[in-house]
KEPABA-397847 format. One record per residue: x, y, z of N, C-alpha, C in turn; residue in three letters. Coordinates in steps of 0.1 Angstrom, whole numbers, padded with zeros to 4 digits, always signed. Example, Ala and Ser with C-alpha at 12.3 -4.5 7.8 and 13.67 -1.06 7.14 Angstrom:
+0132-0057+0078+0123-0045+0078+0132-0033+0078ALA +0128-0022+0071+0137-0011+0071+0129+0000+0079SER 
END
This chain:
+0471-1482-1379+0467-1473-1389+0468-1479-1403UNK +0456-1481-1410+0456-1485-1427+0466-1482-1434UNK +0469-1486-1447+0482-1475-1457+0470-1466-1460UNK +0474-1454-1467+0468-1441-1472+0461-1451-1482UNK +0447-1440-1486+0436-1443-1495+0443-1442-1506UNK +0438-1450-1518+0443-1444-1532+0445-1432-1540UNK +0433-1427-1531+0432-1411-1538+0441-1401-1527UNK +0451-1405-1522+0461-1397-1509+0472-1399-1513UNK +0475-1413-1526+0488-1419-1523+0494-1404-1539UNK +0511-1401-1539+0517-1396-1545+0523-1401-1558UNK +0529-1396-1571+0535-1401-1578+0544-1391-1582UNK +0559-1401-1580+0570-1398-1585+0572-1392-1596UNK +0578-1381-1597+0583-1375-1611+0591-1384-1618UNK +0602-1396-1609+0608-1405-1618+0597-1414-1625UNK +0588-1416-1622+0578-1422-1634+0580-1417-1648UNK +0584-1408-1647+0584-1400-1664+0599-1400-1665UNK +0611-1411-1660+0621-1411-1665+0625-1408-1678UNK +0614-1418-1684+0619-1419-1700+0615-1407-1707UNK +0604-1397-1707+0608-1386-1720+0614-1379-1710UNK +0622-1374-1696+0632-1367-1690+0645-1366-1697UNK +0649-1384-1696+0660-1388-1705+0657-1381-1718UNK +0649-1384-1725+0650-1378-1742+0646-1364-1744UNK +0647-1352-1728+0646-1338-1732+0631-1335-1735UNK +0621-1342-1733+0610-1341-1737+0600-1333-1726UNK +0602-1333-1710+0601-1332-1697+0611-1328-1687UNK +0606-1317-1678+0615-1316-1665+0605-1309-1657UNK +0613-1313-1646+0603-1314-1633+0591-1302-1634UNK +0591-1291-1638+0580-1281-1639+0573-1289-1649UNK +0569-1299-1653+0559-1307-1663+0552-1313-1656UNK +0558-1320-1647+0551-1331-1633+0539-1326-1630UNK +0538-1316-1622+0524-1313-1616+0516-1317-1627UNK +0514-1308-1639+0508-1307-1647+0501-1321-1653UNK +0513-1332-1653+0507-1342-1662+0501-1353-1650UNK +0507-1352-1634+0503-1359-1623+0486-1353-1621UNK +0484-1342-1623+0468-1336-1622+0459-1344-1637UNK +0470-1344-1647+0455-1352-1657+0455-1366-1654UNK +0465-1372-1642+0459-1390-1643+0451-1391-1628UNK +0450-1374-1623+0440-1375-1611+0442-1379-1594UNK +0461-1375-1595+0467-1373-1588+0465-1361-1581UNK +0464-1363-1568+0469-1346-1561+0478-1343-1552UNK +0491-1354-1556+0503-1351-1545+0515-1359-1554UNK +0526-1352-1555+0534-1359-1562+0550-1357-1550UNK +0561-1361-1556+0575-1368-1549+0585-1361-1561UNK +0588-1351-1560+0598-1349-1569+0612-1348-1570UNK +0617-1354-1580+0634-1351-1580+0639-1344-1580UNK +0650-1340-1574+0655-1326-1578+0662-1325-1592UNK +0670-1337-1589+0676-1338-1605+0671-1338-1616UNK +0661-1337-1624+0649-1335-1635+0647-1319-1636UNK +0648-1310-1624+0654-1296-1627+0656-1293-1642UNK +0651-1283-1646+0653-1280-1659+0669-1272-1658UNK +0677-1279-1667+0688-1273-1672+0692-1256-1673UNK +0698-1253-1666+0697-1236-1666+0701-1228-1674UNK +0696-1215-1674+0695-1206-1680+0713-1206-1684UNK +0720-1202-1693+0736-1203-1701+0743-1213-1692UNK +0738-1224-1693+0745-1237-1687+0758-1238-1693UNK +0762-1236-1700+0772-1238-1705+0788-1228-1705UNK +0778-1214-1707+0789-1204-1697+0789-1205-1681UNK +0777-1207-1678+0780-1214-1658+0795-1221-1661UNK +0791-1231-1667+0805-1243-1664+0814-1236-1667UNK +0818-1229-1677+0832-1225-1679+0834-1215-1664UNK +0826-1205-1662+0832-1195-1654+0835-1206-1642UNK +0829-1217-1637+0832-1221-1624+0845-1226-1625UNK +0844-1236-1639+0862-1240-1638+0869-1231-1638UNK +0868-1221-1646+0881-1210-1638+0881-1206-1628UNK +0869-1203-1616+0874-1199-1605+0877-1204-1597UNK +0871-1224-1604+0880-1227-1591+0892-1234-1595UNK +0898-1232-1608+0913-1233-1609+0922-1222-1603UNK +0914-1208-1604+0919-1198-1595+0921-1201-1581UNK +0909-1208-1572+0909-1208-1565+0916-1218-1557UNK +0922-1229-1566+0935-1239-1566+0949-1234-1565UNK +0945-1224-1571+0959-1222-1570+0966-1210-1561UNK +0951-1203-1555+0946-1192-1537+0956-1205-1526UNK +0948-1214-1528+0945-1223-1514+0949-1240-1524UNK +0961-1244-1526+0966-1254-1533+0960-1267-1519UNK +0958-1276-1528+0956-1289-1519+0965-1294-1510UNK +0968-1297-1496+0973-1304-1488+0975-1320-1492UNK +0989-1320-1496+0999-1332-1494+0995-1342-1481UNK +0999-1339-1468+0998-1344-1457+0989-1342-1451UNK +0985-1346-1440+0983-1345-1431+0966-1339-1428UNK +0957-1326-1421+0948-1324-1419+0948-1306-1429UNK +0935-1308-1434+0936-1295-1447+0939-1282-1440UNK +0942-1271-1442+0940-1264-1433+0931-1257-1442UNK +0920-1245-1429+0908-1242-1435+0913-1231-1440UNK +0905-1228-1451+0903-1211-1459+0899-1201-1451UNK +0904-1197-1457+0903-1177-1446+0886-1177-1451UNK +0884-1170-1444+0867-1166-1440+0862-1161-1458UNK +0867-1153-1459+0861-1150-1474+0864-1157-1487UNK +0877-1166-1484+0877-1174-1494+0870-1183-1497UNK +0862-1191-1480+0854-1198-1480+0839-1193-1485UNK +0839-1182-1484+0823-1179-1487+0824-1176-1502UNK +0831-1173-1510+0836-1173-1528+0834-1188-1528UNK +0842-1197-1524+0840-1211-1523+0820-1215-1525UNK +0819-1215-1515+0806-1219-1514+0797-1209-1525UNK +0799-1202-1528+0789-1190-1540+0791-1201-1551UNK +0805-1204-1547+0805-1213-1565+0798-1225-1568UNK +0792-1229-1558+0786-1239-1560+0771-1237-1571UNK +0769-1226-1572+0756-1219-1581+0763-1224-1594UNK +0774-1230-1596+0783-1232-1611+0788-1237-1608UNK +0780-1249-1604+0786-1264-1606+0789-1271-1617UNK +0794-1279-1620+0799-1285-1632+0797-1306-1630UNK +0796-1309-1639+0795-1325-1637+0804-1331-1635UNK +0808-1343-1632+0816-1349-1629+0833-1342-1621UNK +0821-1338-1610+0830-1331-1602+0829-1342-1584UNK +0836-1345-1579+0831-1356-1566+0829-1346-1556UNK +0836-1337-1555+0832-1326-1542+0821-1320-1546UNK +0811-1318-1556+0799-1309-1558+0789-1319-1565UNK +0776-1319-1558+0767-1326-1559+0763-1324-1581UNK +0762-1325-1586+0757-1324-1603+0745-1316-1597UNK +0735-1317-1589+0724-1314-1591+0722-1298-1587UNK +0735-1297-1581+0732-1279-1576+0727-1271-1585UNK +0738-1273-1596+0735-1266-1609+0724-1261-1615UNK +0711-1267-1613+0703-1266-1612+0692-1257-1605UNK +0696-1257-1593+0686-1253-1582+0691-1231-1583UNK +0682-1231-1591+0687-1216-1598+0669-1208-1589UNK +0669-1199-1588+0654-1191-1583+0640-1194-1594UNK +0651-1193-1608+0637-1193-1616+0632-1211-1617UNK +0640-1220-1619+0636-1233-1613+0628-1237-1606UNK +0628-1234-1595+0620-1233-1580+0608-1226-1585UNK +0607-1215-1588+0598-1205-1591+0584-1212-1603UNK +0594-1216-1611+0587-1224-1623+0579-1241-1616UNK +0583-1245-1610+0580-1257-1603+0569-1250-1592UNK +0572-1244-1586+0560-1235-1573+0543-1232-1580UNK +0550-1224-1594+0540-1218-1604+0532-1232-1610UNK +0538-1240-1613+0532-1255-1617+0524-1262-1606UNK +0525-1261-1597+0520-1270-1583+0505-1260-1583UNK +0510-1250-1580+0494-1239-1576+0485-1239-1587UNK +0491-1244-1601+0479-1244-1615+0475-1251-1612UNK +0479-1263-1610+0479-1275-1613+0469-1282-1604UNK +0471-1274-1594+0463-1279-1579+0467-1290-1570UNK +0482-1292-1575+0486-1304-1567+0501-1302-1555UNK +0499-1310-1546+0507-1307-1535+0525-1315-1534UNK +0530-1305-1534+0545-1314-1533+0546-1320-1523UNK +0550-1335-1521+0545-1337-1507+0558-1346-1503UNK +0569-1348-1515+0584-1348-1509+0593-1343-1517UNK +0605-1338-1510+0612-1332-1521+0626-1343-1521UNK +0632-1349-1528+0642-1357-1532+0657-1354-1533UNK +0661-1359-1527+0678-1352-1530+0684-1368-1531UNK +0695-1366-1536+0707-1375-1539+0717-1370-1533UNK +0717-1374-1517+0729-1370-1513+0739-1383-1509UNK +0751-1377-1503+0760-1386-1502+0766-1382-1488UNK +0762-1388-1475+0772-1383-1464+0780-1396-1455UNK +0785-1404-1468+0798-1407-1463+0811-1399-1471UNK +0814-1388-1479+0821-1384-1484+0829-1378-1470UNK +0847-1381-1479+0858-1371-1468+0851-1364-1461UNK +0860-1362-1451+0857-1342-1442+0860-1335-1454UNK +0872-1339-1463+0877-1324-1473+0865-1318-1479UNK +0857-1324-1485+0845-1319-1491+0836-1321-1491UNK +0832-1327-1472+0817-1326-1468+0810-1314-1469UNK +0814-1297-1470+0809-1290-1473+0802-1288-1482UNK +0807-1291-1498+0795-1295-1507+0786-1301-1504UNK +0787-1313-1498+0771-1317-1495+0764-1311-1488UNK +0770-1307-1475+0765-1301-1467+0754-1288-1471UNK +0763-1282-1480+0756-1270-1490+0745-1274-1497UNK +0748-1290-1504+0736-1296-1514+0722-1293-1502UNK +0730-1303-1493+0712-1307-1481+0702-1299-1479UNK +0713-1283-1475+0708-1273-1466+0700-1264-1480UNK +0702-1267-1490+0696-1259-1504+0686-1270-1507UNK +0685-1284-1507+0673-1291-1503+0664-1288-1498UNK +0667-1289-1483+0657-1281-1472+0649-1267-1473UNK +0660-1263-1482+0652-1249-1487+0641-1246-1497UNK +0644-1257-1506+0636-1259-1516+0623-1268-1515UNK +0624-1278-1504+0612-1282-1498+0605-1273-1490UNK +0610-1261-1488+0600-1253-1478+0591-1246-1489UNK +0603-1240-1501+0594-1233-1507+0583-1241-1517UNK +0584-1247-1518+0576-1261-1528+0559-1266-1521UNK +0568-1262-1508+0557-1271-1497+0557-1284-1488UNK +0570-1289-1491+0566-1307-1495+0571-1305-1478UNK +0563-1318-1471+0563-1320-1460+0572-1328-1453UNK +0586-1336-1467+0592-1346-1461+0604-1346-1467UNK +0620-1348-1470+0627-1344-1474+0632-1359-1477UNK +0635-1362-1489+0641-1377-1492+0656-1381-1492UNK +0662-1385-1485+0675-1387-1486+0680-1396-1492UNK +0695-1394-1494+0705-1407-1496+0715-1408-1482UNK +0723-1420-1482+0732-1420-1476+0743-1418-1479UNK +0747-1429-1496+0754-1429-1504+0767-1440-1497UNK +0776-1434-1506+0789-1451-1498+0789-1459-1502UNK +0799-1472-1503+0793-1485-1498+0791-1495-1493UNK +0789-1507-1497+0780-1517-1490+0792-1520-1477UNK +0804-1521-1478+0817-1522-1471+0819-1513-1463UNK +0815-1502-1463+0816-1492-1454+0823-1493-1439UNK +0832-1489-1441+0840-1489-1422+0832-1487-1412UNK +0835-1490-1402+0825-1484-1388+0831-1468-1389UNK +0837-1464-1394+0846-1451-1389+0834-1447-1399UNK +0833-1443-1410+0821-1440-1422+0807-1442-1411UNK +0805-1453-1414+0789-1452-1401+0790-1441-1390UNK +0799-1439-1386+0800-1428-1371+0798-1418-1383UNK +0804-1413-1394+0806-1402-1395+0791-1401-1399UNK +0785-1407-1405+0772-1408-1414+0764-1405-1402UNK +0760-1411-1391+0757-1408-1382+0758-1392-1376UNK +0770-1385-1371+0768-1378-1366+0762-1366-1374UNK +0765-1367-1388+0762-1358-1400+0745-1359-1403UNK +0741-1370-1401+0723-1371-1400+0720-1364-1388UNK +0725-1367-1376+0726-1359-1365+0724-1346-1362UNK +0731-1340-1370+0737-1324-1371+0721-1321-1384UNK +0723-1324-1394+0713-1322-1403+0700-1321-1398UNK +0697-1334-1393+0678-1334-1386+0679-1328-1372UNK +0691-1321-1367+0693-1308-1353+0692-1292-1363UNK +0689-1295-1375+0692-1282-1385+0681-1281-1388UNK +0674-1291-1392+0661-1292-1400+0650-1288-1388UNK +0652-1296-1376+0643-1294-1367+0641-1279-1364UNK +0654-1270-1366+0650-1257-1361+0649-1247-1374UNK +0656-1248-1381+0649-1242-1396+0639-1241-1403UNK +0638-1257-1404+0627-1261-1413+0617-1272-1405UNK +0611-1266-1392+0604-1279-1384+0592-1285-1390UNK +0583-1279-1402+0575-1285-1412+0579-1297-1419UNK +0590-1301-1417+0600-1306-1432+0605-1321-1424UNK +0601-1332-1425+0607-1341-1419+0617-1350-1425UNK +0629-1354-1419+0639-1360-1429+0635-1378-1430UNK +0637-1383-1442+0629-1394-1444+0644-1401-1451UNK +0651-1411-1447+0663-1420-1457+0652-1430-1461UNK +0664-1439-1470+0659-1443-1478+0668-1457-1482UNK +0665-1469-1481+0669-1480-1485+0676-1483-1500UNK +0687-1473-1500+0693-1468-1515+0706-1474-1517UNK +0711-1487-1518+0723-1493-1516+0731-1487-1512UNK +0749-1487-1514+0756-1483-1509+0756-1487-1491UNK +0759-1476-1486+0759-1479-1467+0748-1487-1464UNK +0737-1482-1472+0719-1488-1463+0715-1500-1474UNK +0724-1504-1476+0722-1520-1484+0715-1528-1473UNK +0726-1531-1463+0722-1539-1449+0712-1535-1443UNK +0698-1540-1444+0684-1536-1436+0698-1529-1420UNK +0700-1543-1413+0703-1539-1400+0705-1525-1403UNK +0720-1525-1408+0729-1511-1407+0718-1499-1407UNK +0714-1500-1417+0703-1487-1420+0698-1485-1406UNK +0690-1497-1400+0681-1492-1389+0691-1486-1374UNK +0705-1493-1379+0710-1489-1369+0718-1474-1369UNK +0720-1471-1378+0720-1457-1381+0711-1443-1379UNK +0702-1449-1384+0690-1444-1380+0682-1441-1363UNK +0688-1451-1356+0684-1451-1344+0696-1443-1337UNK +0709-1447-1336+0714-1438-1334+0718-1421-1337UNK +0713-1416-1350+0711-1405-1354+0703-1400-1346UNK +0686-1407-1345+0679-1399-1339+0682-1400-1323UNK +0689-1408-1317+0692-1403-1300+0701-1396-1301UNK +0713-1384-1313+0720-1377-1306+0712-1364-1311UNK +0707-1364-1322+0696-1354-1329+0684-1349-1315UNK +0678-1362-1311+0665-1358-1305+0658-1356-1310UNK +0657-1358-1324+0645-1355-1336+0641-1365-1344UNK +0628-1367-1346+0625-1377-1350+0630-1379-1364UNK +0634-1388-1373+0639-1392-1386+0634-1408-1388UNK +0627-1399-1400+0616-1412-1408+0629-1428-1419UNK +0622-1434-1420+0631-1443-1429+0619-1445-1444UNK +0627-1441-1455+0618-1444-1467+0620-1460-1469UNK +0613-1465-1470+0611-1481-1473+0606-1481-1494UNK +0618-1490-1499+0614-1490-1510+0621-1507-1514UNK +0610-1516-1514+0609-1530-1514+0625-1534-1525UNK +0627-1530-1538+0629-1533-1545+0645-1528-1546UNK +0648-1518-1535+0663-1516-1531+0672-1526-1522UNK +0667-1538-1525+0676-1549-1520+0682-1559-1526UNK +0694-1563-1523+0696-1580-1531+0685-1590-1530UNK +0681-1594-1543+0674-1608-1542+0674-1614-1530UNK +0688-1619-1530+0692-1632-1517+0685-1623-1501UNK +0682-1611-1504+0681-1610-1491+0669-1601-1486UNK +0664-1602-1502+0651-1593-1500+0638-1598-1485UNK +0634-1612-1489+0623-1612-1478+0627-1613-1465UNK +0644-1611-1455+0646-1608-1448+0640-1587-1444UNK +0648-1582-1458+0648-1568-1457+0636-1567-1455UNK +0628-1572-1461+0613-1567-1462+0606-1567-1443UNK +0610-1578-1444+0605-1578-1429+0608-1570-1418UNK +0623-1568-1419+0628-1553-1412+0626-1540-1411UNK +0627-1537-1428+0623-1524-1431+0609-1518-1430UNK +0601-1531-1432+0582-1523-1441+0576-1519-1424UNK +0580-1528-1415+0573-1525-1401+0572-1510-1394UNK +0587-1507-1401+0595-1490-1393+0590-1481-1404UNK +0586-1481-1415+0587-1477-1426+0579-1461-1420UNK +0580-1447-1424+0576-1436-1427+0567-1433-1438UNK +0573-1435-1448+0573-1439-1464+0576-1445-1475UNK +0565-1444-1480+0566-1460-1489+0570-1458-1502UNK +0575-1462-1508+0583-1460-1524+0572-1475-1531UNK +0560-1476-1535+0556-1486-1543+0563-1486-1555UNK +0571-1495-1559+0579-1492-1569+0573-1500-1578UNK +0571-1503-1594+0568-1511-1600+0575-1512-1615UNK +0580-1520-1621+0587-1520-1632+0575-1525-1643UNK +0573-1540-1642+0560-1546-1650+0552-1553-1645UNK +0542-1556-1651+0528-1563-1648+0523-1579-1659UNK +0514-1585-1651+0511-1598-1657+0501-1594-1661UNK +0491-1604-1673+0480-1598-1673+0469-1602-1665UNK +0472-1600-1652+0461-1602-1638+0468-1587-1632UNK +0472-1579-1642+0479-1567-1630+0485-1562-1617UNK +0490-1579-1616+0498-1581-1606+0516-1577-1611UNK +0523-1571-1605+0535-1565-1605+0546-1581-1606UNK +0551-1579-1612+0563-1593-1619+0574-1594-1607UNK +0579-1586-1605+0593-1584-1598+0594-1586-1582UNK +0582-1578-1577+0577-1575-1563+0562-1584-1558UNK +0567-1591-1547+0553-1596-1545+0545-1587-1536UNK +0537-1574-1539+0528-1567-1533+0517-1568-1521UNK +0514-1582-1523+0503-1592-1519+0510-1594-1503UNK +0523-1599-1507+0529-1598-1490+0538-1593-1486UNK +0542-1580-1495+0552-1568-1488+0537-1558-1482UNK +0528-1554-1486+0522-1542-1482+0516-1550-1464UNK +0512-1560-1463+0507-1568-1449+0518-1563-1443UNK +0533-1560-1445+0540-1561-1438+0545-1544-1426UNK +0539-1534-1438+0542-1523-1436+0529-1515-1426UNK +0539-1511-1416+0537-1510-1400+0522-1501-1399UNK +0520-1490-1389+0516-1483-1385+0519-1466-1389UNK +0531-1469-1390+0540-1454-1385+0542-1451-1405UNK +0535-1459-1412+0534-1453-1426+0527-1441-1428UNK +0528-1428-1433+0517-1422-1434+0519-1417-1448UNK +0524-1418-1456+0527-1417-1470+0534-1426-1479UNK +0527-1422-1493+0526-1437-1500+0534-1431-1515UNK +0539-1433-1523+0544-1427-1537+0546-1438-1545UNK +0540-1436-1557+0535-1445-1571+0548-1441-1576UNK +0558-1450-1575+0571-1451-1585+0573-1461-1596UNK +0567-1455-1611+0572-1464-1619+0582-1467-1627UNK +0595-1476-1625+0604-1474-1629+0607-1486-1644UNK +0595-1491-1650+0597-1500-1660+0599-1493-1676UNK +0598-1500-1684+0598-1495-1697+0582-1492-1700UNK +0579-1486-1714+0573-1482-1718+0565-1471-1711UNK +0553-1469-1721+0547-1452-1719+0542-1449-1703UNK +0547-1438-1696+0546-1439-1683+0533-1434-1673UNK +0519-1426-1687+0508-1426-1680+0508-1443-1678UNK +0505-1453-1690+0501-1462-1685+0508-1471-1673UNK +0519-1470-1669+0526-1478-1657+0519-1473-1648UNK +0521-1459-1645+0514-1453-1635+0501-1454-1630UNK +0491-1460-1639+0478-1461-1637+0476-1474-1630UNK +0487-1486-1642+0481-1499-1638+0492-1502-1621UNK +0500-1496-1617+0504-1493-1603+0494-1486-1594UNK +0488-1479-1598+0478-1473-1589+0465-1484-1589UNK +0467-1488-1600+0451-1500-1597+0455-1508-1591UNK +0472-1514-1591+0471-1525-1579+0473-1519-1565UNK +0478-1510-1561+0477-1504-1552+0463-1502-1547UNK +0457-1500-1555+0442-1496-1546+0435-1512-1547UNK +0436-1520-1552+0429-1534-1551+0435-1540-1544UNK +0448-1541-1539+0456-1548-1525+0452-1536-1514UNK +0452-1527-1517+0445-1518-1503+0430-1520-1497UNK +0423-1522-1511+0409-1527-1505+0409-1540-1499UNK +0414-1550-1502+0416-1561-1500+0417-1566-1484UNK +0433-1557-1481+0436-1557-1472+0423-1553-1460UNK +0418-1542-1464+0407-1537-1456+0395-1540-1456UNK +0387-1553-1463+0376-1560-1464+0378-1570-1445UNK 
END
């Protein structure tokens, strides 16, 4: 099977990093500005979420309740935690609507994920005419058992937010790192496991897609082999996002060769260009030959400096001139 046509392939809301960072943009802007460069499918972050409604009273009430809630159910010294009573746990998990930053048991990005968010981003896609066609999460599932529940909560409010969006593919992390124990891979493992056995019956539109994002999935192998065993205890298929430029130098044109064959989806990533509009960093010319069959989605990620219509465009023109190419 070819890669997707030019006029099929997606662009990243992280293309517009830079006026995000300066407050200038958040995610309900995307559709809108991905439809004037003639886009009709974009990849969005969750994190770019517009900042919520009295963010600032959110944080305080959460730190109190869960100082309160520290001092309900005080942390275990020894041994294995013991669980919260049934209601404390569901107070527990509410709080997560008032998340706060720099917290390691609560994803940063919850905070965010409020109804009118979603709502505002839904209302953007249908003006706009354009299709969400993945939704993005930053998760982390080598974290403790103590506080795999936050994430757990992050994923499962992911999945929810790709259904209402539309988007057809759910982007993961693994998170961890590159050192990772075998005891961490099992657990990473059984937790992808349990997740795409969740997704399959909640959300069976919604396919889970990882992603070559250092930490655990530094190691091409590891990744694939995580991956393979997730999906034989799952039974559900689970895509791998292939994104060239998430590797060590020293070990990139191995990775490339591993990852682009299995690939689901593609992260074209581009930072800068020569003036032959060939991409500096990435050699395009012989990562895209490499990427398999089983690609069926493509996303225009520009992550260089300067103004980010134009990255986006001159990434889309080499994209579509190594795609013709390829196909003459």
């Amino acid at each position: 099977m070819p890669l997707p046509p030019p006029d099929a392939v997606a662009v990243s809301s992280w293309s517009w990093h830079a006026p995000f960072y300066e407050g200038r943009l958040y995610l309900h802007d995307v559709p809108h500005e991905a439809a004037r460069l003639g886009f009709q499918a974009v990849e969005l972050n969750d994190f770019m979420l517009a900042p919520p409604r009295f963010g600032r009273v959110r944080t305080l009430l959460f730190k109190l309740a869960r100082a309160a809630l520290h001092t309900l159910r005080p942390p275990v010294e020894t041994g294995a935690p013991t669980p919260p009573p049934a209601r404390l746990a569901q107070v527990q998990s509410l709080l997560a609507a008032f998340s706060h930053r720099h917290t390691p048991a609560i994803p940063d990005e919850l905070i965010r994920y409020t109804h009118q968010n979603l709502r505002r981003v839904r209302q953007a896609l249908d003006e706009s005419g354009v299709q969400c066609l993945v939704w993005t999460v930053n998760s982390d599932f080598c974290t403790p058992d103590t506080v795999w529940a936050w994430q757990e909560r992050y994923l499962r409010w992911g999945l929810a937010a790709a259904q209402i969006l539309g988007a057809t593919r759910l982007r993961l992390t693994l998170g961890g790192t590159a050192d990772a124990s075998p005891d961490v891979e099992t657990r990473v493992v059984e937790r992808l496991a349990a997740l795409a056995a969740y997704a399959g019956t909640h959300h069976p539109t919604c396919q889970l897609v990882v992603e070559n994002h250092w930490g655990i999935t530094t190691e091409p192998e590891r990744l694939l082999r995580i991956l393979d065993r997730a999906r034989q205890r799952a039974g559900v298929a689970i895509g791998l996002c292939f994104d060239p430029g998430n590797l060590p130098p020293e070990t990139r044109e191995e990775g490339w060769a591993l990852l682009a064959p299995q690939a689901a989806h593609l992260h074209f990533k581009t930072f800068a260009f020569d003036a032959d509009g060939n991409e500096t960093t990435l050699p395009y010319d012989r990562i895209l030959p490499l990427v398999g069959a089983t690609c069926e989605t493509v996303t225009i990620e520009f992550e260089g400096d300067g103004d980010a219509h134009t990255g986006i465009m001159r990434s889309l023109a080499l994209y579509k001139r190594l795609v013709v190419g390829m196909q003459a």
